[in-house]
mmCIF file of the N, C-alpha and C atoms, coordinates in Angstrom:
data_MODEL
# 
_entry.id   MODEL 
# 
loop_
_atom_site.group_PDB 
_atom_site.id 
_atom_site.type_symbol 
_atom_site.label_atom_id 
_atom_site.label_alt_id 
_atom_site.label_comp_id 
_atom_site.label_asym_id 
_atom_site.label_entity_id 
_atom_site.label_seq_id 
_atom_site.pdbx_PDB_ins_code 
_atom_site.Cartn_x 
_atom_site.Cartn_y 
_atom_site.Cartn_z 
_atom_site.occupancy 
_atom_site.B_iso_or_equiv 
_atom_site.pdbx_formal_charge 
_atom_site.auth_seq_id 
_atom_site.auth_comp_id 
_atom_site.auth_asym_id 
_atom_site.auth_atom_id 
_atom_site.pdbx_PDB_model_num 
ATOM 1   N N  . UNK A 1 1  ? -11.661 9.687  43.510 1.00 0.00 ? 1  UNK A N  1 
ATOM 2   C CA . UNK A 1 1  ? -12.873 10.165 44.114 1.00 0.00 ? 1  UNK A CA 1 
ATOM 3   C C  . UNK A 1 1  ? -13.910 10.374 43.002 1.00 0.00 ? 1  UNK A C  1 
ATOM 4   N N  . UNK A 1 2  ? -14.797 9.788  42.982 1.00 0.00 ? 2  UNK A N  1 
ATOM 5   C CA . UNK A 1 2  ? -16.436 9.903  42.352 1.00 0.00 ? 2  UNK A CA 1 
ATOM 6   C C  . UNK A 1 2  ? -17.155 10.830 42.550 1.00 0.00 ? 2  UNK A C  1 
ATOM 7   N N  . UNK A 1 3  ? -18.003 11.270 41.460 1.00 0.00 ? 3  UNK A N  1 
ATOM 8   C CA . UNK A 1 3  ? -18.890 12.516 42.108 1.00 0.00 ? 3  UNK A CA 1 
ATOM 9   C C  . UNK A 1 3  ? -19.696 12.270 42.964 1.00 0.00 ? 3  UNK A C  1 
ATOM 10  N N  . UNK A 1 4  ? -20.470 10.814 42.996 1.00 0.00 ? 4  UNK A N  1 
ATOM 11  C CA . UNK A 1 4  ? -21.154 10.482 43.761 1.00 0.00 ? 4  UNK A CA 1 
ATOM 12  C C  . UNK A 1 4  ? -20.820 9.888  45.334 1.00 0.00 ? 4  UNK A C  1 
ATOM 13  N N  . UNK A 1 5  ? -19.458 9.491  45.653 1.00 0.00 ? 5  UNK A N  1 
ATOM 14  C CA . UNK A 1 5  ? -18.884 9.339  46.711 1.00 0.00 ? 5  UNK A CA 1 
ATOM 15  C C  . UNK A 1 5  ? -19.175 10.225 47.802 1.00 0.00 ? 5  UNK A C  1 
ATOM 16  N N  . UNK A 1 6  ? -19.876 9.732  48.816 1.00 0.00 ? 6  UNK A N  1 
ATOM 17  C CA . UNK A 1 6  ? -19.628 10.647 50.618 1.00 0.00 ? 6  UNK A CA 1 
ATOM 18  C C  . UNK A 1 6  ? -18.836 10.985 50.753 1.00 0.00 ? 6  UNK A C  1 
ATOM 19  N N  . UNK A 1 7  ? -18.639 12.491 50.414 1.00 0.00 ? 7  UNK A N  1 
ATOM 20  C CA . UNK A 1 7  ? -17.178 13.162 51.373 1.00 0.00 ? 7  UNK A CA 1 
ATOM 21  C C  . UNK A 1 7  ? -17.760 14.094 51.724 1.00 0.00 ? 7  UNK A C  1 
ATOM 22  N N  . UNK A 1 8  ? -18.700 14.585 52.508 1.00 0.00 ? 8  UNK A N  1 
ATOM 23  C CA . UNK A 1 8  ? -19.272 15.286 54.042 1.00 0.00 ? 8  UNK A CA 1 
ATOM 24  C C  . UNK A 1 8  ? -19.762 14.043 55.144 1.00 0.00 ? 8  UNK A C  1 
ATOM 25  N N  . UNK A 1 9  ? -18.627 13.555 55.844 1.00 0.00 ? 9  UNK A N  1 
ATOM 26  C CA . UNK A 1 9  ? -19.143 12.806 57.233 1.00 0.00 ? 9  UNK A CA 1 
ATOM 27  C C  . UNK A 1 9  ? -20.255 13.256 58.289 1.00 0.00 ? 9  UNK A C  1 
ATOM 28  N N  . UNK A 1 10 ? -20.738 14.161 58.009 1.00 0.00 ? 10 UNK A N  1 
ATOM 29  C CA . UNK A 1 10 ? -21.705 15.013 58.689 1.00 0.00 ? 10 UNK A CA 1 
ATOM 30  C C  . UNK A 1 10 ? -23.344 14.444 57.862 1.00 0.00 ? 10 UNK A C  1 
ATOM 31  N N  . UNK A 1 11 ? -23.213 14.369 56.840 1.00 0.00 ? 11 UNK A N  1 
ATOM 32  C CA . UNK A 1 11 ? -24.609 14.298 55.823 1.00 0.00 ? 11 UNK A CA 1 
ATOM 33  C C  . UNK A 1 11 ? -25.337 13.186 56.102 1.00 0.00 ? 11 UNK A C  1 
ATOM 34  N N  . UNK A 1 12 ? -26.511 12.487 56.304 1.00 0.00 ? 12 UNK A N  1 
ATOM 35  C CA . UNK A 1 12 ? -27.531 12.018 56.939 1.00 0.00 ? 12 UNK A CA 1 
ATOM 36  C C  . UNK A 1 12 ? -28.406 12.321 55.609 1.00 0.00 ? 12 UNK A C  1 
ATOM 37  N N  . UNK A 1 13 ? -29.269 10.646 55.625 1.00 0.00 ? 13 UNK A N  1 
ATOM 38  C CA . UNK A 1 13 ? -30.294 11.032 54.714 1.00 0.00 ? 13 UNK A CA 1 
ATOM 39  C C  . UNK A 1 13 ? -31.460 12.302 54.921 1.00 0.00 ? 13 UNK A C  1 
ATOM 40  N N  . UNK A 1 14 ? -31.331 12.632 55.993 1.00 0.00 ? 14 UNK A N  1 
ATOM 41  C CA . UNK A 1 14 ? -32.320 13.420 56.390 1.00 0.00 ? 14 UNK A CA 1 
ATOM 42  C C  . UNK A 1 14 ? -31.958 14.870 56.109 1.00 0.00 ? 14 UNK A C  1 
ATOM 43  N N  . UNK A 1 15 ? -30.036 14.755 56.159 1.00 0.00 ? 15 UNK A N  1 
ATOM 44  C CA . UNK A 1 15 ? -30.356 16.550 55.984 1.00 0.00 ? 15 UNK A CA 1 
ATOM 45  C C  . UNK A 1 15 ? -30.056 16.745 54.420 1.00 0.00 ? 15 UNK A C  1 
ATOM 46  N N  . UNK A 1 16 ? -29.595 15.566 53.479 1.00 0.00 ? 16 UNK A N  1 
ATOM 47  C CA . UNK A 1 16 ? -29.738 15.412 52.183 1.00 0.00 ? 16 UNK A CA 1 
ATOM 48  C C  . UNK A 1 16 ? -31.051 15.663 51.154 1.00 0.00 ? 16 UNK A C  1 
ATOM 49  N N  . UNK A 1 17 ? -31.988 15.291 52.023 1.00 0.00 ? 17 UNK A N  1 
ATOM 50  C CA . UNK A 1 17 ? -33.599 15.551 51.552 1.00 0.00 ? 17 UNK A CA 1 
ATOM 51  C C  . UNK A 1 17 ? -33.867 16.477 51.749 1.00 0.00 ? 17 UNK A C  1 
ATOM 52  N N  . UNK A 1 18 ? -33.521 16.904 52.849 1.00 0.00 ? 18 UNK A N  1 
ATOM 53  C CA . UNK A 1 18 ? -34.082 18.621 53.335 1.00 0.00 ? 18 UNK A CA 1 
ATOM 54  C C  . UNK A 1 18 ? -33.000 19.685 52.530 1.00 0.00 ? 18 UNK A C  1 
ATOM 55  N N  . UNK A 1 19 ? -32.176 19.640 51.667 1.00 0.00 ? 19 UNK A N  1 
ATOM 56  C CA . UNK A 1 19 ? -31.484 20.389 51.405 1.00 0.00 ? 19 UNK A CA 1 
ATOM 57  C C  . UNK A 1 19 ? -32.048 20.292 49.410 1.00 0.00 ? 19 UNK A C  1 
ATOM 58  N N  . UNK A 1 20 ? -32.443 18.984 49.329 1.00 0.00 ? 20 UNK A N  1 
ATOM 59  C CA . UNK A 1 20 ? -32.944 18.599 47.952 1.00 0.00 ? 20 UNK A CA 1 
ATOM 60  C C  . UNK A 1 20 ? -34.355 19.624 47.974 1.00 0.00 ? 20 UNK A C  1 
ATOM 61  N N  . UNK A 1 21 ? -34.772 19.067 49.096 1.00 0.00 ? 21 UNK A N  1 
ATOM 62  C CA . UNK A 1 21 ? -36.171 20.200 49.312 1.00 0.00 ? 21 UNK A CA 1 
ATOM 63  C C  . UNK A 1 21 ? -36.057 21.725 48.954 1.00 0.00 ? 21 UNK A C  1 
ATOM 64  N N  . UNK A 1 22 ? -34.942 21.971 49.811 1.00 0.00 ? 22 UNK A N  1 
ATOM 65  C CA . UNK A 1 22 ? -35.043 23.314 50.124 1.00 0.00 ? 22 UNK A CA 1 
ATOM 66  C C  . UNK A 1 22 ? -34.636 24.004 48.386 1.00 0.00 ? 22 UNK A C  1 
ATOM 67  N N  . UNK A 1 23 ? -34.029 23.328 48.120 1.00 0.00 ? 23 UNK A N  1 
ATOM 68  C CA . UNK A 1 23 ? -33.342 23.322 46.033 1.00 0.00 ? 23 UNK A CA 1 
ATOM 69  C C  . UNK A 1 23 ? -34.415 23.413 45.454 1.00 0.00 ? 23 UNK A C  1 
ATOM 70  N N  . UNK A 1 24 ? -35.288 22.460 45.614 1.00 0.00 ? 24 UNK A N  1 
ATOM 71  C CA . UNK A 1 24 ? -36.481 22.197 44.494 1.00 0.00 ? 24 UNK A CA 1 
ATOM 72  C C  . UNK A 1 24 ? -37.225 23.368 44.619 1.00 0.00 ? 24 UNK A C  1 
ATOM 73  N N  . UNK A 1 25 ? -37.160 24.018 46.177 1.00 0.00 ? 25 UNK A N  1 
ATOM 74  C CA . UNK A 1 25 ? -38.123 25.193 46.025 1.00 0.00 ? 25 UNK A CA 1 
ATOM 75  C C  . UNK A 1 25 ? -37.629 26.739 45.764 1.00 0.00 ? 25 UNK A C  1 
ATOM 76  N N  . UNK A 1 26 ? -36.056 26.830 46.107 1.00 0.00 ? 26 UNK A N  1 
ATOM 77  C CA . UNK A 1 26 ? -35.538 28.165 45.860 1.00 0.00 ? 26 UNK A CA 1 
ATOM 78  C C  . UNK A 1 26 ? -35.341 28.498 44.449 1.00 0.00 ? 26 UNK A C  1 
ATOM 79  N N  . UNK A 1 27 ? -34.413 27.519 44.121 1.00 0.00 ? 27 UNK A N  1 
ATOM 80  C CA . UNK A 1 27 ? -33.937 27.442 42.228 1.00 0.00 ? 27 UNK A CA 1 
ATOM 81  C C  . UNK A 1 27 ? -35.501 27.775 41.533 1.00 0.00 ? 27 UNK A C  1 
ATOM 82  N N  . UNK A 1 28 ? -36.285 27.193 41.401 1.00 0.00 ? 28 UNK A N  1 
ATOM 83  C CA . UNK A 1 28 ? -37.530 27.224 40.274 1.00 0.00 ? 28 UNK A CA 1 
ATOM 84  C C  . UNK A 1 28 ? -38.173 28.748 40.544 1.00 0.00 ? 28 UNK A C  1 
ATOM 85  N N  . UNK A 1 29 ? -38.248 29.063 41.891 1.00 0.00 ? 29 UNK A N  1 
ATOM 86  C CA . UNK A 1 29 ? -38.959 30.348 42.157 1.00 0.00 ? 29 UNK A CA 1 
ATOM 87  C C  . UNK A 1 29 ? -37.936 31.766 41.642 1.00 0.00 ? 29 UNK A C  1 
ATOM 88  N N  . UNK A 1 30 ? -36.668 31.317 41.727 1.00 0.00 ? 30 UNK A N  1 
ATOM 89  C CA . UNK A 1 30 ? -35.361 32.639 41.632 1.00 0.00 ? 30 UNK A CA 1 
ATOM 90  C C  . UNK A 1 30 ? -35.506 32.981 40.095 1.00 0.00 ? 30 UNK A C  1 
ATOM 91  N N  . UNK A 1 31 ? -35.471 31.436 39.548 1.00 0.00 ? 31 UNK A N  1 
ATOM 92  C CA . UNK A 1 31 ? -35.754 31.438 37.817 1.00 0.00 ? 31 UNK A CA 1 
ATOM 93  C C  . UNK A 1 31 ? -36.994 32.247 37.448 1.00 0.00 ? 31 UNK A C  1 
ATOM 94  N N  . UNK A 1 32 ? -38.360 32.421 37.940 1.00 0.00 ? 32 UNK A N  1 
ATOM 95  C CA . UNK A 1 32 ? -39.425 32.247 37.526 1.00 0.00 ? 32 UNK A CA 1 
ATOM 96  C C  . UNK A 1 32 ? -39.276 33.813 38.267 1.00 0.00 ? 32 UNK A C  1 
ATOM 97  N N  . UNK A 1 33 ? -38.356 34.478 38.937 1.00 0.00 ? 33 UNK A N  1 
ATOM 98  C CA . UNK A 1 33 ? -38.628 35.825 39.360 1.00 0.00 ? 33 UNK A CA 1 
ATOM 99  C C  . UNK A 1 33 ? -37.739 36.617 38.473 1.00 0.00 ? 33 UNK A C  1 
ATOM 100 N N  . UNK A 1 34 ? -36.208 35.806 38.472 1.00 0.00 ? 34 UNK A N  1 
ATOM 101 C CA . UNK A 1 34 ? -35.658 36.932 37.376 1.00 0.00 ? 34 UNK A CA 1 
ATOM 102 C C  . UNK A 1 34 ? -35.559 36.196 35.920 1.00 0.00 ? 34 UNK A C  1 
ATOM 103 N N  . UNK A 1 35 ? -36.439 35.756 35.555 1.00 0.00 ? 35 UNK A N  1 
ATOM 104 C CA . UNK A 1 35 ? -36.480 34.812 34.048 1.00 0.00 ? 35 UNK A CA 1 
ATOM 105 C C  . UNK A 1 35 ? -37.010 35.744 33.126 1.00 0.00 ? 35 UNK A C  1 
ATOM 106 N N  . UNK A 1 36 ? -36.800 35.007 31.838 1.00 0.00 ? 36 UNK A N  1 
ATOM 107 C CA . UNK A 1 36 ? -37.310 36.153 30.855 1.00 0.00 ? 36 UNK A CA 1 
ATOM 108 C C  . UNK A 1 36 ? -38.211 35.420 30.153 1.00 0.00 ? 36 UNK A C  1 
ATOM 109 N N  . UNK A 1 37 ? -39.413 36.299 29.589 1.00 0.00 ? 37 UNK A N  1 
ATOM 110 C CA . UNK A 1 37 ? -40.247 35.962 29.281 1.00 0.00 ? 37 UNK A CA 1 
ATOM 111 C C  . UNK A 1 37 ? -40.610 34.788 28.731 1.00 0.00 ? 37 UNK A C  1 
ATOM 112 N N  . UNK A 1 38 ? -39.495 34.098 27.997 1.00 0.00 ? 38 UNK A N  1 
ATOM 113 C CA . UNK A 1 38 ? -39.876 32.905 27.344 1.00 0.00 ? 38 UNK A CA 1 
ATOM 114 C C  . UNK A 1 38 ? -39.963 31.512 28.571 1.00 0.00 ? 38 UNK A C  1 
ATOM 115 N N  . UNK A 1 39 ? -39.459 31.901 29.851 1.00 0.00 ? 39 UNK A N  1 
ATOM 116 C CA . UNK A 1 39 ? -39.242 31.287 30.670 1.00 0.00 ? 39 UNK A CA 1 
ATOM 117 C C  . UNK A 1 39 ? -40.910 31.123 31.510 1.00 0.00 ? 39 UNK A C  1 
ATOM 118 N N  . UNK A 1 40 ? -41.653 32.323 31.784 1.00 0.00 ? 40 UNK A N  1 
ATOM 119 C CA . UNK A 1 40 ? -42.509 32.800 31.979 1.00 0.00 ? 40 UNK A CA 1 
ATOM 120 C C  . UNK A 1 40 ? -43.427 32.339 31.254 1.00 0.00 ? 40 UNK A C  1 
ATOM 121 N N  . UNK A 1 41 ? -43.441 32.188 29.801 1.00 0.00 ? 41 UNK A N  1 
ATOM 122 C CA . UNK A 1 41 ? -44.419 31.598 29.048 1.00 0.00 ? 41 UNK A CA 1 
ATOM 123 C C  . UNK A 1 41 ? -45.205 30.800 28.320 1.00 0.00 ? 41 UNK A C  1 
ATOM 124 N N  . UNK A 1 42 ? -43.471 29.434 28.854 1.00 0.00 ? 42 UNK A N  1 
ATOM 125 C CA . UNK A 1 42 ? -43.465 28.274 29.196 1.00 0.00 ? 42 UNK A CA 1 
ATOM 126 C C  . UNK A 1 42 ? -43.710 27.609 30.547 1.00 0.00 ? 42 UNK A C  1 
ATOM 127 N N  . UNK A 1 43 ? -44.219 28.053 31.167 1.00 0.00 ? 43 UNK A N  1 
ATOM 128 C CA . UNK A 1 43 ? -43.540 27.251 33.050 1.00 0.00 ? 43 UNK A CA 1 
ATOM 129 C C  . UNK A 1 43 ? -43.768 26.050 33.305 1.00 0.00 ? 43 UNK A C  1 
ATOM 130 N N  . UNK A 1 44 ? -44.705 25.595 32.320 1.00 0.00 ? 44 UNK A N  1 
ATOM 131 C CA . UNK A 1 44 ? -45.264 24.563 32.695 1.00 0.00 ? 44 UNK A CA 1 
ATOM 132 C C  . UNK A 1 44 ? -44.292 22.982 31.595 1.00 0.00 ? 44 UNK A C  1 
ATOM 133 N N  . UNK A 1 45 ? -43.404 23.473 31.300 1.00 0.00 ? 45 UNK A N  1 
ATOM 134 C CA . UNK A 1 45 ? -42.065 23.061 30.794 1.00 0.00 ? 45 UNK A CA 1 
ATOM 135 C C  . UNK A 1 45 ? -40.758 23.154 31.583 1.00 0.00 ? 45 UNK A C  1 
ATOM 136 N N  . UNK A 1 46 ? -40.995 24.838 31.481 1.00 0.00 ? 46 UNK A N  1 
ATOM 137 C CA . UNK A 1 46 ? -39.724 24.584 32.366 1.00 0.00 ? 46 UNK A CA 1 
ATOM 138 C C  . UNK A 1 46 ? -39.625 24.680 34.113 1.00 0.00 ? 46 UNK A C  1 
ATOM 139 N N  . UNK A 1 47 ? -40.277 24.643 34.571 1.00 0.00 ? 47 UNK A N  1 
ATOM 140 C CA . UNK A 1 47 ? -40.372 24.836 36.264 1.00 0.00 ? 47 UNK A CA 1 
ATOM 141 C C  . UNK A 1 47 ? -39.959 23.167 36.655 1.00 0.00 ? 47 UNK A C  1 
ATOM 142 N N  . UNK A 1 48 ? -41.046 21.818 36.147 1.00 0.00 ? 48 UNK A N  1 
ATOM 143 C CA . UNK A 1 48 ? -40.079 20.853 36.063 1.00 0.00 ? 48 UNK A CA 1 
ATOM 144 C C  . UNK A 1 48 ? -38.744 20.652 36.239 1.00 0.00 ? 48 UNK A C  1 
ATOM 145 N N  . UNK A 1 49 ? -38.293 21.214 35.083 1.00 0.00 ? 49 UNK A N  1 
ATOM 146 C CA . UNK A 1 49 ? -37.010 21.202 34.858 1.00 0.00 ? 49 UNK A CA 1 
ATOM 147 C C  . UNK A 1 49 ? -35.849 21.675 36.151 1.00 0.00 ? 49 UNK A C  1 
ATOM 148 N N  . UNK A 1 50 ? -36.226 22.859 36.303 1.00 0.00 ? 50 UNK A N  1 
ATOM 149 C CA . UNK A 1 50 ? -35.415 23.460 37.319 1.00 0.00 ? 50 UNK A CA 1 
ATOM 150 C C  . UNK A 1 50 ? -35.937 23.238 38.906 1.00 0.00 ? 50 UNK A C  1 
ATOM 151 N N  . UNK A 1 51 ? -36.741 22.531 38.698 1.00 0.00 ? 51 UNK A N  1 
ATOM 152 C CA . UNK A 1 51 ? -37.448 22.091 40.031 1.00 0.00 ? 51 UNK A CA 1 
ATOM 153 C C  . UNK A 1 51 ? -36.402 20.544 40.074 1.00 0.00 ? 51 UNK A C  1 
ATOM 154 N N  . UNK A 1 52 ? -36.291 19.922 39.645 1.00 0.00 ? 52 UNK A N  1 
ATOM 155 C CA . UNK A 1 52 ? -36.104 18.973 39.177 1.00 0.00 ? 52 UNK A CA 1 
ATOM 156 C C  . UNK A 1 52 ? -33.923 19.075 39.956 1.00 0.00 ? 52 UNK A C  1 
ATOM 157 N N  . UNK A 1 53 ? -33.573 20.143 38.934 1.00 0.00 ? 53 UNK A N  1 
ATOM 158 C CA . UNK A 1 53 ? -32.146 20.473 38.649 1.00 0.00 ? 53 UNK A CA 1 
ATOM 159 C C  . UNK A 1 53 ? -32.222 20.961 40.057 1.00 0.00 ? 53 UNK A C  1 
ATOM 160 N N  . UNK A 1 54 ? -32.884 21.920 40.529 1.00 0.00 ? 54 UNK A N  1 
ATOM 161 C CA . UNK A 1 54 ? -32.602 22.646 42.318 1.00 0.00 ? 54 UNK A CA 1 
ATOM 162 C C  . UNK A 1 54 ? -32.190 21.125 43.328 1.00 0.00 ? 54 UNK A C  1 
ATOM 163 N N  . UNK A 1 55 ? -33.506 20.360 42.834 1.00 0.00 ? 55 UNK A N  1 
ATOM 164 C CA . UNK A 1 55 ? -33.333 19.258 43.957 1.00 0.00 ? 55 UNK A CA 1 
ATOM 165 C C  . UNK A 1 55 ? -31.862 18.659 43.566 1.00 0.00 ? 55 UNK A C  1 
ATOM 166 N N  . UNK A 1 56 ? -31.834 18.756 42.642 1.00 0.00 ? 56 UNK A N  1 
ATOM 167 C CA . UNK A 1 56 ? -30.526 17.430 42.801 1.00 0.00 ? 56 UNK A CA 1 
ATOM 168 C C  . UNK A 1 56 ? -29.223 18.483 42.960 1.00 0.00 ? 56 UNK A C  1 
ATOM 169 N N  . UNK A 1 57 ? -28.720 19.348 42.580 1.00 0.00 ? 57 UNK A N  1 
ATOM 170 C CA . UNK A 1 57 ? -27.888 20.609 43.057 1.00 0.00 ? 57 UNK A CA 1 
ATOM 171 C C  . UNK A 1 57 ? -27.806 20.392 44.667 1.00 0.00 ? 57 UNK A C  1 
ATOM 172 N N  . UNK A 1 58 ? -29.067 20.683 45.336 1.00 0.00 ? 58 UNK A N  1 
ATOM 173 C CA . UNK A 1 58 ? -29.381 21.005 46.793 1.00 0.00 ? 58 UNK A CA 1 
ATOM 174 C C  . UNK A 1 58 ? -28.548 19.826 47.357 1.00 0.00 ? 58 UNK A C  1 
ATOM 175 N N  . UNK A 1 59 ? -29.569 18.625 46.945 1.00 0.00 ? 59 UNK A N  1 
ATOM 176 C CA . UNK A 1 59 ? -29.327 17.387 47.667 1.00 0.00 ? 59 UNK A CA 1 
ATOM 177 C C  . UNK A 1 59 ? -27.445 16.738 47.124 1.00 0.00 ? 59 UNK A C  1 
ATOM 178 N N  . UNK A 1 60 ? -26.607 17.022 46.366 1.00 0.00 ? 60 UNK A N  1 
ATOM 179 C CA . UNK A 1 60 ? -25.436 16.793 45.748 1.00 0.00 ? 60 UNK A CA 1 
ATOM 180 C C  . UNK A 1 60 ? -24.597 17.517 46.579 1.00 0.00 ? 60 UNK A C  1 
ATOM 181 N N  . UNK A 1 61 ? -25.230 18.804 46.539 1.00 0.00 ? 61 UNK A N  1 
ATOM 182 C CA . UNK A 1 61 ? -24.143 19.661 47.923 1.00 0.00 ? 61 UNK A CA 1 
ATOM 183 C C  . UNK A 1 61 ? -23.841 19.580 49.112 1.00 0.00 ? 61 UNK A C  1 
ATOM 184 N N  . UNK A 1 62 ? -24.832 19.053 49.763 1.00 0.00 ? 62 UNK A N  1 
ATOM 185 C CA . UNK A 1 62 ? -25.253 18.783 50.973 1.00 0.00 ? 62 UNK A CA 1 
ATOM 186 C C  . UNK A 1 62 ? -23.944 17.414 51.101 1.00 0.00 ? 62 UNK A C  1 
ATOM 187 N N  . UNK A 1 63 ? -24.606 16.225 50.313 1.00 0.00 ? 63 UNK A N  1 
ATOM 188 C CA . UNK A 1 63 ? -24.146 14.916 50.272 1.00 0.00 ? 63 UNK A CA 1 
ATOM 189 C C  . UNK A 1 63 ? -22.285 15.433 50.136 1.00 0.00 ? 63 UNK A C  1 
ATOM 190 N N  . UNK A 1 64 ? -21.453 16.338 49.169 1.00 0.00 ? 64 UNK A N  1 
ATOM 191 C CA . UNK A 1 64 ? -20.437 16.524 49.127 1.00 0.00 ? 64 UNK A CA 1 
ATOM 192 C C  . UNK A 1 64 ? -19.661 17.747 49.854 1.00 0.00 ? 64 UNK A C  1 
ATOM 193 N N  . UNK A 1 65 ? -20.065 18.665 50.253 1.00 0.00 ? 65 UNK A N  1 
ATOM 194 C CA . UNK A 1 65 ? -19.121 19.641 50.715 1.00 0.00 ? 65 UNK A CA 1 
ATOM 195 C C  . UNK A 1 65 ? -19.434 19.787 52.298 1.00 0.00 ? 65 UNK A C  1 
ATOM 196 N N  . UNK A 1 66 ? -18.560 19.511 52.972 1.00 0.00 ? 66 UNK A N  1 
ATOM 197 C CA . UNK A 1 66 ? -18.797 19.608 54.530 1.00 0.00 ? 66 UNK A CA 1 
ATOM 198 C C  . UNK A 1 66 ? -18.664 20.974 54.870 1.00 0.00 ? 66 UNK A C  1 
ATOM 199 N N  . UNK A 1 67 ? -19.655 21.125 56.047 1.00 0.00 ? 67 UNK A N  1 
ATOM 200 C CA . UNK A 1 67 ? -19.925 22.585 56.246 1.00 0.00 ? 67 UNK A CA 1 
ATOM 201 C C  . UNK A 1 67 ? -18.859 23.328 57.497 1.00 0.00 ? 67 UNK A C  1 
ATOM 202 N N  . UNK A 1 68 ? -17.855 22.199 57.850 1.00 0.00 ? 68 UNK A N  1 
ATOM 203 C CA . UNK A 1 68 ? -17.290 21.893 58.888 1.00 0.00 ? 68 UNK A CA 1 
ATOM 204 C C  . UNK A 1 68 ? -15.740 22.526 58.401 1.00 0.00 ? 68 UNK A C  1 
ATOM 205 N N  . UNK A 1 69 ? -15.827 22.771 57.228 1.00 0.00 ? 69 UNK A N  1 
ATOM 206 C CA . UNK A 1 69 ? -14.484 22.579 56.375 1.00 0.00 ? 69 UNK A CA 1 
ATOM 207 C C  . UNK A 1 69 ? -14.037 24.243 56.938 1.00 0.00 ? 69 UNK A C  1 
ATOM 208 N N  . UNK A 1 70 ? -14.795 25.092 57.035 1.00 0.00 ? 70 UNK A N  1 
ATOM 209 C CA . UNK A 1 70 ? -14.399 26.423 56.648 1.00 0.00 ? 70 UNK A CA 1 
ATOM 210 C C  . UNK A 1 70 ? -13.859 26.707 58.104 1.00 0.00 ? 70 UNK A C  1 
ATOM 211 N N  . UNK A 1 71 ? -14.456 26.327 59.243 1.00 0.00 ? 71 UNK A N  1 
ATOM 212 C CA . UNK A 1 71 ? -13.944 26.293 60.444 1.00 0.00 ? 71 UNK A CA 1 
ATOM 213 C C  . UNK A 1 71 ? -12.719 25.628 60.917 1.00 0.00 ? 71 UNK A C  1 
ATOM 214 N N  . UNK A 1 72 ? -11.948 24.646 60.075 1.00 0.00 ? 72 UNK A N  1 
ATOM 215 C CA . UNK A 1 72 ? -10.305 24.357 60.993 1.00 0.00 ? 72 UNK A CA 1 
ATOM 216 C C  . UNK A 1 72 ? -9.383  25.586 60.139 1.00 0.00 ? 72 UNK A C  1 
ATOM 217 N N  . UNK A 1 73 ? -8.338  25.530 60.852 1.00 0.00 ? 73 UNK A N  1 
ATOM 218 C CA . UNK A 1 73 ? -7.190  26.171 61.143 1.00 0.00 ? 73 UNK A CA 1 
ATOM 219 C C  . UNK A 1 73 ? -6.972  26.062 59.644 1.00 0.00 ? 73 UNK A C  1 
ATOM 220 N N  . UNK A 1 74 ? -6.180  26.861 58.422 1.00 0.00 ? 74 UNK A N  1 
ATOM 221 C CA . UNK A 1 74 ? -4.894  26.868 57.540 1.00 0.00 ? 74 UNK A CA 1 
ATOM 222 C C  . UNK A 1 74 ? -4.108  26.326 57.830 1.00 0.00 ? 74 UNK A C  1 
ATOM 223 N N  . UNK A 1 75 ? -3.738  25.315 57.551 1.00 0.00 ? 75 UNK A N  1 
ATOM 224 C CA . UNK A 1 75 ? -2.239  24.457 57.760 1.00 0.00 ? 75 UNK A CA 1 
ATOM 225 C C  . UNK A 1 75 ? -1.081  24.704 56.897 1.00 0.00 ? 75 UNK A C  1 
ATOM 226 N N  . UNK A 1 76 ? -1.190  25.329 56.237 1.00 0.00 ? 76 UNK A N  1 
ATOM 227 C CA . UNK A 1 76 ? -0.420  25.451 54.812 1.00 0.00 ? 76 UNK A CA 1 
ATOM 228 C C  . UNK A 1 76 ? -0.008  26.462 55.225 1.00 0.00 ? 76 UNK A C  1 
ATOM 229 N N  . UNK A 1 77 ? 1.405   26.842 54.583 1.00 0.00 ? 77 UNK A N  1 
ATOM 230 C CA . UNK A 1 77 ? 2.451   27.496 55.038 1.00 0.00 ? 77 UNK A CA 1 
ATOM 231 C C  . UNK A 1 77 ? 3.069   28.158 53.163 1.00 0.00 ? 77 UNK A C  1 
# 
């Protein structure tokens, strides 16, 4: 198995983008609220960056972990 391999049968380009979206905008703002000053006094360096890193986090999770998983039964004994 590849990192990049589909293993959420559920994931759709559409909810892959919207989850890249939703990354690009939570990650850069969480940084830029509890960041420390040098973070703050660069932004225009680093917000890129973690704008950048949210989307692909967001959109990677989405594409790999099914949300479906936590709902069957324990089979394991």
């Amino acid at each position: 198995m590849s990192l990049l391999e589909k293993t959420n049968p559920h994931a759709t380009r559409r909810s892959v983008l919207r989850n890249a979206i939703q990354g690009a905008m939570t990650v850069p703002l969480f940084i830029f609220i509890i960041g420390k000053p040098y973070v703050r006094e660069h932004y225009r360096i680093t917000m890129p960056l973690f704008t950048l890193l949210g989307a692909g986090i967001g959109g990677l999770w989405e594409w790999q972990v099914d949300d479906s998983c936590d709902d069957e039964p324990n089979t394991s004994k």
